[in-house]
C-alpha positions in Angstrom: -54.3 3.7 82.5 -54.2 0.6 85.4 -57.1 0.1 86.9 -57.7 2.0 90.4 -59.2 4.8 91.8 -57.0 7.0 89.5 -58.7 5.6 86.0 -62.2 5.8 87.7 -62.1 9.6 88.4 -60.4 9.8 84.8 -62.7 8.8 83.0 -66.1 10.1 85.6 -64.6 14.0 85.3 -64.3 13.6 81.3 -67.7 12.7 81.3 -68.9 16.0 83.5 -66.6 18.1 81.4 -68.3 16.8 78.0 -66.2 13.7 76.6 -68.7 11.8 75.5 -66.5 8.8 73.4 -64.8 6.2 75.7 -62.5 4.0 74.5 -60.8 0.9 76.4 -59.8 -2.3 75.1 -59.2 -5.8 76.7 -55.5 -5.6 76.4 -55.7 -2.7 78.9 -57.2 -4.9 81.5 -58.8 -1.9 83.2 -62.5 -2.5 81.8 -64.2 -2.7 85.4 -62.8 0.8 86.0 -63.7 2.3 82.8 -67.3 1.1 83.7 -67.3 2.0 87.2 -66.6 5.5 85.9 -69.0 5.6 83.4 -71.4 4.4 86.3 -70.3 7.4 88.6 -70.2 9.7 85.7 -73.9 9.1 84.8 -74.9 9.3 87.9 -73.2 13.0 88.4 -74.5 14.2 85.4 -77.8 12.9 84.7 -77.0 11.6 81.4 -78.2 8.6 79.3 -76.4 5.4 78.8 -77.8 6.2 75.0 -75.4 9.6 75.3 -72.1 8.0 75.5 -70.4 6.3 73.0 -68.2 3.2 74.6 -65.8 1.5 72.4 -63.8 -1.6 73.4 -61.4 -3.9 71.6 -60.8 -7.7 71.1 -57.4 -8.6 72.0 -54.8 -11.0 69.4 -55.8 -14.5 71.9 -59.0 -14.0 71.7 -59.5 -13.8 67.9 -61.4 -16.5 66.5 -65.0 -17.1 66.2 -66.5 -18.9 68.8 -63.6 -16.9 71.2 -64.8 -13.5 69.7 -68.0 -13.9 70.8 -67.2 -15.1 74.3 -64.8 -12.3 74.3 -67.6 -9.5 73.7 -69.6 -11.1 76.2 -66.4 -10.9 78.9 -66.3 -7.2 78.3 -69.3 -6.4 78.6 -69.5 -7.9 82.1 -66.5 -6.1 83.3 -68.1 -2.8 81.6 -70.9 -3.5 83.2 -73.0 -2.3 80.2 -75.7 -4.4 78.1 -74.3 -3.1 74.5 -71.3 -1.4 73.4 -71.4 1.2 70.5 -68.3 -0.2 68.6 -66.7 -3.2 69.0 -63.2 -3.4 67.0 -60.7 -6.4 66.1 -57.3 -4.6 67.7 -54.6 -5.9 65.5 -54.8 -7.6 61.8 -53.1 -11.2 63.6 -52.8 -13.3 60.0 -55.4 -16.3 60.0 -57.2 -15.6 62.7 -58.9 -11.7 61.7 -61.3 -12.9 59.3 -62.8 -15.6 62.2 -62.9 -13.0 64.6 -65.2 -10.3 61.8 -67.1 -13.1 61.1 -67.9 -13.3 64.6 -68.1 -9.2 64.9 -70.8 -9.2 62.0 -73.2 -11.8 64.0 -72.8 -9.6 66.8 -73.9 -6.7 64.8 -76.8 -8.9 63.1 -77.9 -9.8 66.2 -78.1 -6.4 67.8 -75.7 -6.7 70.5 -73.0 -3.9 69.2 -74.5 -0.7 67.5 -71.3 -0.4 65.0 -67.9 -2.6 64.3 -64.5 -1.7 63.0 -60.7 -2.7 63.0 -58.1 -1.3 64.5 -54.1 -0.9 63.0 -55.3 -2.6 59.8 -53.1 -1.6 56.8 -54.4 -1.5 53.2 -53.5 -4.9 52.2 -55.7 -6.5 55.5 -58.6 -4.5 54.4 -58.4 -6.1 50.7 -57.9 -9.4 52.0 -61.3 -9.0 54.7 -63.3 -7.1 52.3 -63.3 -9.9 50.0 -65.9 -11.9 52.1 -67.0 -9.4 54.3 -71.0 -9.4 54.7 -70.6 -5.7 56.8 -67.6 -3.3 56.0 -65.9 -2.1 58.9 -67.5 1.4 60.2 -63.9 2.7 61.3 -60.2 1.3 61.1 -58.7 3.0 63.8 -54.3 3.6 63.2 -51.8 5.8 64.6 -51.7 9.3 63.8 -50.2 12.1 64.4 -47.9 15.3 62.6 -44.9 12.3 62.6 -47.2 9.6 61.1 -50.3 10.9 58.5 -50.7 7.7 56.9 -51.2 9.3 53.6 -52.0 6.3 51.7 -54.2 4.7 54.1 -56.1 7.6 54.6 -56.8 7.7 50.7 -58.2 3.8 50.7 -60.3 4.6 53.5 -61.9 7.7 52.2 -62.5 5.6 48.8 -63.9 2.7 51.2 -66.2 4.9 52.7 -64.3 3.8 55.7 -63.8 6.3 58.8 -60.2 6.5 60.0 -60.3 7.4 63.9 -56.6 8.1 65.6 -54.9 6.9 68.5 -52.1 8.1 70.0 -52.5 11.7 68.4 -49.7 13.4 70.8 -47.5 10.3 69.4 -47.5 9.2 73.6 -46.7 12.3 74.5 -43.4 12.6 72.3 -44.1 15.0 70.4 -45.4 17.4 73.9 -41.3 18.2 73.7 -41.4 18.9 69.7 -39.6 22.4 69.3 -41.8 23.5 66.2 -44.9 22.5 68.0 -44.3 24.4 71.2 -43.1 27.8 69.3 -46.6 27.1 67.6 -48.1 26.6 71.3 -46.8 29.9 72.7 -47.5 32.2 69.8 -51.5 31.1 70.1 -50.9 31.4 74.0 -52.0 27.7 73.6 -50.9 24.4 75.3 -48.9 21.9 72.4 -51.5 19.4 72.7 -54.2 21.9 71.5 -52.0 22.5 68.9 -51.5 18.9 67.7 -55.4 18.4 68.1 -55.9 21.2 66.1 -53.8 19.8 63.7 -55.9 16.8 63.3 -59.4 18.4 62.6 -58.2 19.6 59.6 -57.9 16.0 58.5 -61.4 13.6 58.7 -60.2 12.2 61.6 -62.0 11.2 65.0 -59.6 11.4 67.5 -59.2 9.5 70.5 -57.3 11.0 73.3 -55.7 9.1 75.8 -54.7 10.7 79.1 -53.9 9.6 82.5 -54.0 13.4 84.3 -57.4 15.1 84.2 -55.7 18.3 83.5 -54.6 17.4 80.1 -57.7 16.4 79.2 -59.0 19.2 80.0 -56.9 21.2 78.3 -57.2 19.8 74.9 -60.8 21.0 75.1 -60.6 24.1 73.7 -58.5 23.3 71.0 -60.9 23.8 67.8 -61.0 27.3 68.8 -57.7 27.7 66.9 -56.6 29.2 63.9 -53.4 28.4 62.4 -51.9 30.4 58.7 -50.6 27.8 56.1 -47.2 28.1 56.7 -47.2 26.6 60.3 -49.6 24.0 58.5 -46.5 22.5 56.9 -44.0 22.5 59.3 
């Protein structure tokens, strides 16, 4: 979501009604509203900066090590925050990933991130930066969803002790239109993206949602209150 007033009342309403996980990146260039609305949704709610867990991302020009570490400290001034939770590298660019986690494991030594991961890393790029790593990656987060369930990966991960987190789990809103999916929907009197959520927790997943109407987030929040028999498992 663009920055505006839009993305700041996004993200301060998830925050009253309990999502406690934000996740921006610098690619999405709307840091400075992500953190205005964490502001205002602190403020509503009483909560603790320690209660929310804020995850950004280091964009493909920025990876490197000195430009890593300069591009932490760039958004954490737009976030307006003195830490962030979980600091990832976004994409696997080739020759420039392993400079940019050496630079994500200093920040993690030093105590200026509390956790840090990758993001759309495939089994061969977390061969190649395991080889030197001094700090394994906490979570590689991929896209996942009923079209994509990255079998394979999912396997390495779980033998690297390596959380898998997904984006895009409605497949950006492609899969809201899936015929199966919404039969599934209307026989549990349930929206399709409850049942695509639902879906995911029977897989160790975190999930990130991304949503741009508050409704929607919203509605996904029931979701684990579903029950599902085997056979619409495996459609």
């Amino acid at each position: 979501m663009e920055e505006g007033p839009e993305l700041v009342e996004a993200v301060k309403v998830a925050i009253k009604n309990g999502y406690l996980s934000i996740d921006t990146a610098a690619i999405y260039e709307n840091e400075e509203g992500v953190g205005e609305g964490i502001r205002q949704g602190l403020q509503e709610t009483g909560l603790s900066r320690e209660e929310l867990f804020v995850t950004s991302k280091v964009w493909n020009s920025d990876l490197g090590y000195e430009e890593t570490l300069k591009a932490y400290e760039t958004s954490l001034q737009k976030l307006g925050l003195d830490y962030l939770d979980l600091y990832l590298i976004h994409w696997p660019v080739e020759r420039k990933y392993k400079d940019a986690w050496r630079a994500l494991e200093t920040l993690y030594k030093d105590g200026k991130v509390k956790a840090i991961g990758v993001s759309n890393f495939q089994i061969h790029h977390l061969e190649d930066l395991l080889q030197d790593a001094e700090v394994k990656p906490v979570i590689n987060q991929v896209e996942y969803h009923p079209r994509l369930t990255q079998k394979e990966l999912r396997a390495y991960c779980e033998q690297q002790n390596i959380q898998l987190e997904a984006w895009s789990p409605l497949m950006q809103g492609e899969l809201l239109d899936n015929d199966v999916l919404s039969a599934i929907a209307s026989k549990h009197n349930k929206s399709t993206a409850q049942v695509i959520l639902r879906w995911d927790i029977f897989t160790p997943l975190f999930n990130v949602t991304v949503s741009c109407k508050c409704v929607i987030m919203l509605s996904t929040s029931n979701s684990k209150y579903m029950t599902y028999n085997k056979r619409e498992l495996i459609k």
